[in-house]
C-alpha positions as CSV (number, residue, x, y, z in Angstrom):
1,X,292.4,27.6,49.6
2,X,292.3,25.9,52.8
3,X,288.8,24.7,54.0
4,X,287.7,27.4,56.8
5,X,287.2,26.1,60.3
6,X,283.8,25.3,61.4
7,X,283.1,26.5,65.1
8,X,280.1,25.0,67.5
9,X,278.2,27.3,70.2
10,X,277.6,25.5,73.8
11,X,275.6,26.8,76.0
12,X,277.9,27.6,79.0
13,X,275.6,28.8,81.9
14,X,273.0,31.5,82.6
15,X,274.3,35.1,82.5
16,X,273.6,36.8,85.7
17,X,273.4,40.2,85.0
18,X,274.0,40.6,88.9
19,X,277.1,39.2,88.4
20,X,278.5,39.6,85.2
21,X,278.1,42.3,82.6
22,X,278.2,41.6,78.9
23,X,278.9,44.3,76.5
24,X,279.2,43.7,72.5
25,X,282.3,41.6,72.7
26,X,279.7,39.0,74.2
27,X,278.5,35.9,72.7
28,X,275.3,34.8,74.1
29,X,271.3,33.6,74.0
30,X,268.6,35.9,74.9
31,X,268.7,38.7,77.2
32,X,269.1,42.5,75.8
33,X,271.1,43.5,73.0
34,X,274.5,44.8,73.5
35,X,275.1,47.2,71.1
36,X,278.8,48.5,69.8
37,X,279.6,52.3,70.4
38,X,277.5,54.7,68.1
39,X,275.0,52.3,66.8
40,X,272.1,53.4,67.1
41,X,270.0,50.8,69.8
42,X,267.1,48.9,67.7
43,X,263.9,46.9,68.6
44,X,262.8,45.3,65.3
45,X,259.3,44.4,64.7
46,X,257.8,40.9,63.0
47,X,257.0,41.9,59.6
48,X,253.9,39.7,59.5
49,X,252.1,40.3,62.7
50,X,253.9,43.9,64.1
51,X,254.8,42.7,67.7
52,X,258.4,43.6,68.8
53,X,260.8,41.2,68.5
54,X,262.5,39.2,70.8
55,X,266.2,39.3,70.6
56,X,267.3,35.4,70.2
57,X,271.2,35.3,69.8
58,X,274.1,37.6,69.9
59,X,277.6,36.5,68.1
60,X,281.0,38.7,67.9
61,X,282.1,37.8,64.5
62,X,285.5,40.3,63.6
63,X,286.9,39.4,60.0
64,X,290.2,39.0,58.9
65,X,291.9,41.9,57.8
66,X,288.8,44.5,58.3
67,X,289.3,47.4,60.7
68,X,286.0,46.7,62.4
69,X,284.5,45.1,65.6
70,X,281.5,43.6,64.0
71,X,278.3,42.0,65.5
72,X,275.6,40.1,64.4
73,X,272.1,40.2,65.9
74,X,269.4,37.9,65.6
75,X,265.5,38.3,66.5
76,X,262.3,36.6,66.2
77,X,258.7,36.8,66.7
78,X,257.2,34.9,70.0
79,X,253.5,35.1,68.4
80,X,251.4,32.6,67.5
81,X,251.6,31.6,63.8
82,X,254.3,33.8,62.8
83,X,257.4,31.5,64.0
84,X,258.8,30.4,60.9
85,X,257.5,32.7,58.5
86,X,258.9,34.9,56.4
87,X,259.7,38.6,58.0
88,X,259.1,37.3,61.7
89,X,263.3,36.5,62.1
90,X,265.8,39.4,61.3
91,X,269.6,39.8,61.6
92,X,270.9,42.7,62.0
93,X,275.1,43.4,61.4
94,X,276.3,46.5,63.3
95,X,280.4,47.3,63.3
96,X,282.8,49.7,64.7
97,X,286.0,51.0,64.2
98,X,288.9,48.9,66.0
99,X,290.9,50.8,68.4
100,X,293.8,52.3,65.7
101,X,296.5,55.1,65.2
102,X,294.8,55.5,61.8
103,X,291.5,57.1,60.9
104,X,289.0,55.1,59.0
105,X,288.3,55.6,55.7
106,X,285.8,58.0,54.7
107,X,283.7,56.0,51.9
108,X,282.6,52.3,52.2
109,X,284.6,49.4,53.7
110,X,285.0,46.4,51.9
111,X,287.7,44.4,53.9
112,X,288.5,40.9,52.5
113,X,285.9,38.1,52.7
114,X,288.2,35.4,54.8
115,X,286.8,33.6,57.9
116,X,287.7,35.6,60.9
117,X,288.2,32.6,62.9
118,X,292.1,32.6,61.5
119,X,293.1,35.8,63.1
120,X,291.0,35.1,66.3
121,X,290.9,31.9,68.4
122,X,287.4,32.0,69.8
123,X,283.9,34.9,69.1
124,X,285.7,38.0,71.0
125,X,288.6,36.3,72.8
126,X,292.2,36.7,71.7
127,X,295.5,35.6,73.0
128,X,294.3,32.3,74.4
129,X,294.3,28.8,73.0
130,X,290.5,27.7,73.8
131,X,289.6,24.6,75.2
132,X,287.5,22.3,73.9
133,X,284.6,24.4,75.9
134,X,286.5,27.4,76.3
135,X,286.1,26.9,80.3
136,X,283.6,27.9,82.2
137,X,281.6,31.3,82.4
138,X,283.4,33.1,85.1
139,X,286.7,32.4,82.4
140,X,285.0,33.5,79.6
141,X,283.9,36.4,81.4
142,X,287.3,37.5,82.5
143,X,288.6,36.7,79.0
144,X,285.9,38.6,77.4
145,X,286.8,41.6,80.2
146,X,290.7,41.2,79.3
147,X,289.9,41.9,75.7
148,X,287.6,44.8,76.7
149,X,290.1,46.8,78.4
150,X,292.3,46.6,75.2
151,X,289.7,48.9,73.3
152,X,290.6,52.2,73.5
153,X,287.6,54.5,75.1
154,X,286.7,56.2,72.1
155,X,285.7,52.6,71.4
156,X,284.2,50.9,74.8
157,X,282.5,54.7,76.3
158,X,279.7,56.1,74.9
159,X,279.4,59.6,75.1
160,X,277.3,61.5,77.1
161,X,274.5,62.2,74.1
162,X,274.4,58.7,72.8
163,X,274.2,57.7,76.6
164,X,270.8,59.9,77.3
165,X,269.8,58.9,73.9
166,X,269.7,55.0,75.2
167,X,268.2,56.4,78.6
168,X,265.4,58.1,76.5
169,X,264.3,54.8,74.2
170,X,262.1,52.9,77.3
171,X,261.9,49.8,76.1
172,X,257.8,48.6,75.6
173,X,256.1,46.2,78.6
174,X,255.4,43.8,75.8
175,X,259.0,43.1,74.4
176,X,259.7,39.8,74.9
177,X,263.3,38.6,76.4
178,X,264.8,35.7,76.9
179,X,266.7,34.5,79.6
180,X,270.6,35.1,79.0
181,X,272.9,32.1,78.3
182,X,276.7,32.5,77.8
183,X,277.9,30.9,74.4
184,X,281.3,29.1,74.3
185,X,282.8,27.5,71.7
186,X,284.7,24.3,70.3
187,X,285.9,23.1,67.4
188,X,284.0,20.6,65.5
189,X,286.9,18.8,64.5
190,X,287.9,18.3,67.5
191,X,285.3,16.7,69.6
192,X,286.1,13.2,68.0
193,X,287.4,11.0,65.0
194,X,285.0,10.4,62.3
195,X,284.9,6.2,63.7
196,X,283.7,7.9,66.9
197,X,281.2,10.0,64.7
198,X,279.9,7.4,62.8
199,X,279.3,4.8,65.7
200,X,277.5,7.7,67.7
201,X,275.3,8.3,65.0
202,X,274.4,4.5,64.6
203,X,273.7,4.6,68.0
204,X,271.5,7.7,67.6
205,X,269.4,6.1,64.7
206,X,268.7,3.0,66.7
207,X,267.5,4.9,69.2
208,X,264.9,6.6,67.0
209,X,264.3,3.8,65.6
210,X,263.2,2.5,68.9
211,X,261.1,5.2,69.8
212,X,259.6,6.0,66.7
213,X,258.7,2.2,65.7
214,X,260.1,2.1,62.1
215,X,263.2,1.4,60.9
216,X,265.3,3.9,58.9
217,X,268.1,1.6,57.6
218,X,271.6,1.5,57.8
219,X,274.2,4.5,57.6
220,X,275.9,3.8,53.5
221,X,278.6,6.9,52.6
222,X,279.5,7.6,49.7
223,X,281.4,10.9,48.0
224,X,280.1,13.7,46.0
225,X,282.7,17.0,45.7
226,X,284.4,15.3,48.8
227,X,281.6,15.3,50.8
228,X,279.9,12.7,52.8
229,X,276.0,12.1,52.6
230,X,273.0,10.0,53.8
231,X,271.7,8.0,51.3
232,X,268.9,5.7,53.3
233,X,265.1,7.4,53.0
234,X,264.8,8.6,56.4
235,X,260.9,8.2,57.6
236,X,260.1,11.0,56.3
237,X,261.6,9.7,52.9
238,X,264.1,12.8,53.2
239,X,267.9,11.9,52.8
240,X,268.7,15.6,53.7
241,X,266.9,15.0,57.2
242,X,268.7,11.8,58.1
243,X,272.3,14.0,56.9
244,X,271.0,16.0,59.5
245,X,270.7,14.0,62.2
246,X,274.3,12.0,61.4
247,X,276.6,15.3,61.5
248,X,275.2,16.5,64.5
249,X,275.2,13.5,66.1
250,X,278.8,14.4,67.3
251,X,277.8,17.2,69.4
252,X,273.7,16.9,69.5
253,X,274.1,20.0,72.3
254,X,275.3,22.2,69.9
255,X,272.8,25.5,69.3
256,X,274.9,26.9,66.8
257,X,277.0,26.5,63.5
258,X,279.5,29.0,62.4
259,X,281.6,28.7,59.5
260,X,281.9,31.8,57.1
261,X,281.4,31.1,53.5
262,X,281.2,27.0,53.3
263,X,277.5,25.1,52.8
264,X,275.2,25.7,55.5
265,X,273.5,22.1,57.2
266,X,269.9,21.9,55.8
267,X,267.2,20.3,57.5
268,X,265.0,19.6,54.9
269,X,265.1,19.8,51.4
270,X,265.8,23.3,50.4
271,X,264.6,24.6,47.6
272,X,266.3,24.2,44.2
273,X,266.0,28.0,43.1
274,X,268.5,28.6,46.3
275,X,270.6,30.7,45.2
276,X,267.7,33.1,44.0
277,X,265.9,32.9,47.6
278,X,269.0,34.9,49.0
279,X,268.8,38.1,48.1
280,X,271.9,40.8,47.5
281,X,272.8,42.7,49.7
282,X,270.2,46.1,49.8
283,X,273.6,48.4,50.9
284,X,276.2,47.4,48.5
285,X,274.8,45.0,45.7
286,X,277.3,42.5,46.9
287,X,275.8,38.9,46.6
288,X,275.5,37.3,50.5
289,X,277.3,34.0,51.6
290,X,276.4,31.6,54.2
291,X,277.5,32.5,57.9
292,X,276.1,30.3,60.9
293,X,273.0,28.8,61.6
294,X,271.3,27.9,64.7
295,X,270.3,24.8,65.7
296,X,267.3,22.7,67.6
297,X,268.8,22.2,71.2
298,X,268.5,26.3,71.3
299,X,265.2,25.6,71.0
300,X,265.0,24.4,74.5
301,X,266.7,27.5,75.7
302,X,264.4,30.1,74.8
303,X,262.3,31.0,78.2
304,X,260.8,33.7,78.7
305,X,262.1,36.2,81.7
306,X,258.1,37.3,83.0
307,X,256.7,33.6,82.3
308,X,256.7,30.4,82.7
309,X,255.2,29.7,79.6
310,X,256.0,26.5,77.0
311,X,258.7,27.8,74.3
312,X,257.2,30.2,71.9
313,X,259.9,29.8,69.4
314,X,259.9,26.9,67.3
315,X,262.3,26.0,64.4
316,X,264.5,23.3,62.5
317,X,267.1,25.4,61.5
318,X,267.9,29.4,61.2
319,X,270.5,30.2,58.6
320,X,272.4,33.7,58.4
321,X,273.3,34.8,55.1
322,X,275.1,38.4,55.2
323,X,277.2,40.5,52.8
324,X,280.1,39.2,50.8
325,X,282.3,41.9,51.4
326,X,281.0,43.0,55.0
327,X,280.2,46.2,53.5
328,X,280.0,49.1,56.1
329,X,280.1,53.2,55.7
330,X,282.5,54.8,58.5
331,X,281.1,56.5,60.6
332,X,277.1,54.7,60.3
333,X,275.0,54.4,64.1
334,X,272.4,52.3,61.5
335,X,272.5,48.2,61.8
336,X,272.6,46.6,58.0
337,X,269.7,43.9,57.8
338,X,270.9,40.8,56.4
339,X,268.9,37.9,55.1
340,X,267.3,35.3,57.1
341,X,266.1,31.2,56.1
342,X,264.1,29.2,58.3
343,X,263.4,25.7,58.2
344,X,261.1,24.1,60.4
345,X,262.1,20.7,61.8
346,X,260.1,17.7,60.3
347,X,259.9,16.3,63.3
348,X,259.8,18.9,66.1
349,X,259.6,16.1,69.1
350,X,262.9,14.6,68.0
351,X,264.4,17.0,69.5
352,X,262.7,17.4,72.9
């Protein structure tokens, strides 16, 4: 089986909501959730603390073969203390029947587990080759409104009840949001050779080295399953860290990961029961698999609309782990939670 395509989120300008509108085909940073037709509109709450949630990241992620729009969700809590613990992120997965001459089935879905990104060039946009930054907002926009007049209106309209029921849920004075960025995307592989790679990432560790005092040593690959790794003891004696730092080094701007099903790019060490930290899936019993991750230039992003406060959020890494099979019952209006990881970054002004 071929190796499935890894895909990078850019951040591709602020979303005016004066301007443009986004809708569930919509890949962006902060802002409101846009929720598919007859889901049910949810504001999570931080299971540590209680406050509402703010909503960090929204992602278009159709599979292969699987008769569903399908969305994933991500929020976080803004208080003190809670960023990075566990219960103060959640994911949520919502899906919707694909505009079809066929009804969809009556039990649970379970479409094949491929990588979407083979049946769809880019998060949402079809028919078009993308660019290595899949052009500027006001294309993505009219790409992303192409695609939306191809949905049928039993898809794209709510009806009138589900309409007053979104009128009816006020949203509280405390929720926190975001201002909106548009995500585009680009193909890892394509940004540059791995010559390039490697002499950008020399040139990345002299810099630390500069500003941090202390050498790190040299970049020495070797293989394991295929793979190269870091092998020098970064300062913080963590090889994983220093791994890090090498592969994005081809793209530090990068706020997001997405590759369906391969390893995900740990910051630190993660622990060695991993496979037992991610739980199955509470719907179907299915176990998860890796799906995207964000990244620490999103960090940077995360302002707050009614402040102009220093970033709340703080993280290394965030790492999406959702079902298998993508189970869904037709006909559901209820989100399926999915299964967060956070790792803070060992060295949060690296980034800054």
């Amino acid at each position: 089986m071929a190796q499935e395509q890894l895909l990078l989120g850019l951040c591709d300008g602020e979303l005016d909501p004066r301007k443009y509108r986004s809708s569930f085909l919509t890949n962006k940073v902060g802002g409101e959730p846009d929720w598919p037709p007859a889901i049910s509109r949810r504001s999570p709450r931080c299971a540590v603390c209680s406050a509402p949630l703010a909503h960090v990241v929204q992602v278009y992620c159709p599979l292969q073969g699987s008769p569903y729009h399908r969305n994933l969700h991500m929020f976080a809590c803004c208080q003190p203390g809670c960023s990075g613990l566990p219960g103060s992120w959640t994911v949520l997965r919502s899906q919707c029947v694909e505009a079809t001459n066929q009804s969809p089935p009556s039990q649970v879905v379970i479409p094949s587990a491929t990588d979407w990104c083979e049946s769809a060039d880019v998060w949402g946009i079809e028919g078009e080759k993308c660019s290595s930054g899949c052009g500027g907002r006001e294309e993505l926009q009219e790409q992303a409104g192409d695609l939306q007049t191809e949905v049928s209106a039993t898809v794209c309209q709510m009806d009138a009840s589900s309409s007053l029921q979104q009128l009816s849920l006020v949203e509280s004075k405390d929720l926190p949001v975001f201002r909106p960025f548009f995500i585009s995307v680009v193909e890892e592989s394509e940004l540059c050779g791995e010559d390039d790679k490697l002499e950008h990432a020399q040139v990345l560790l002299r810099e630390y080295e500069r500003r941090e005092g202390k050498g790190v040593g040299g970049l020495e690959e070797s293989s394991d399953d295929g793979e190269k790794y870091e092998k020098t003891k970064a300062r913080h004696g963590d090889a994983v860290f220093s791994r890090f730092m090498k592969t994005i080094s081809v793209c530090p701007q990068q706020i997001l990961r997405y590759c369906r099903h391969r390893k995900p790019l740990f910051i630190s060490k993660p622990p060695s029961n991993m496979c037992q930290v991610v739980p199955v899936c509470s719907s179907c019993g299915e176990p998860r698999t890796f799906e995207l991750q964000l990244m620490p230039a999103l960090v940077s992003l995360l302002l707050r609309k009614d402040s102009s406060l220093e970033n709340e959020l703080e993280f290394g890494t965030v790492l999406v782990f959702t079902c298998t099979k993508s189970c869904w019952t037709a006909g559901s209006g209820c989100p399926v939670e999915e299964f967060c990881f956070v790792q803070s970054d060992p060295d949060e002004q690296l980034f800054k």
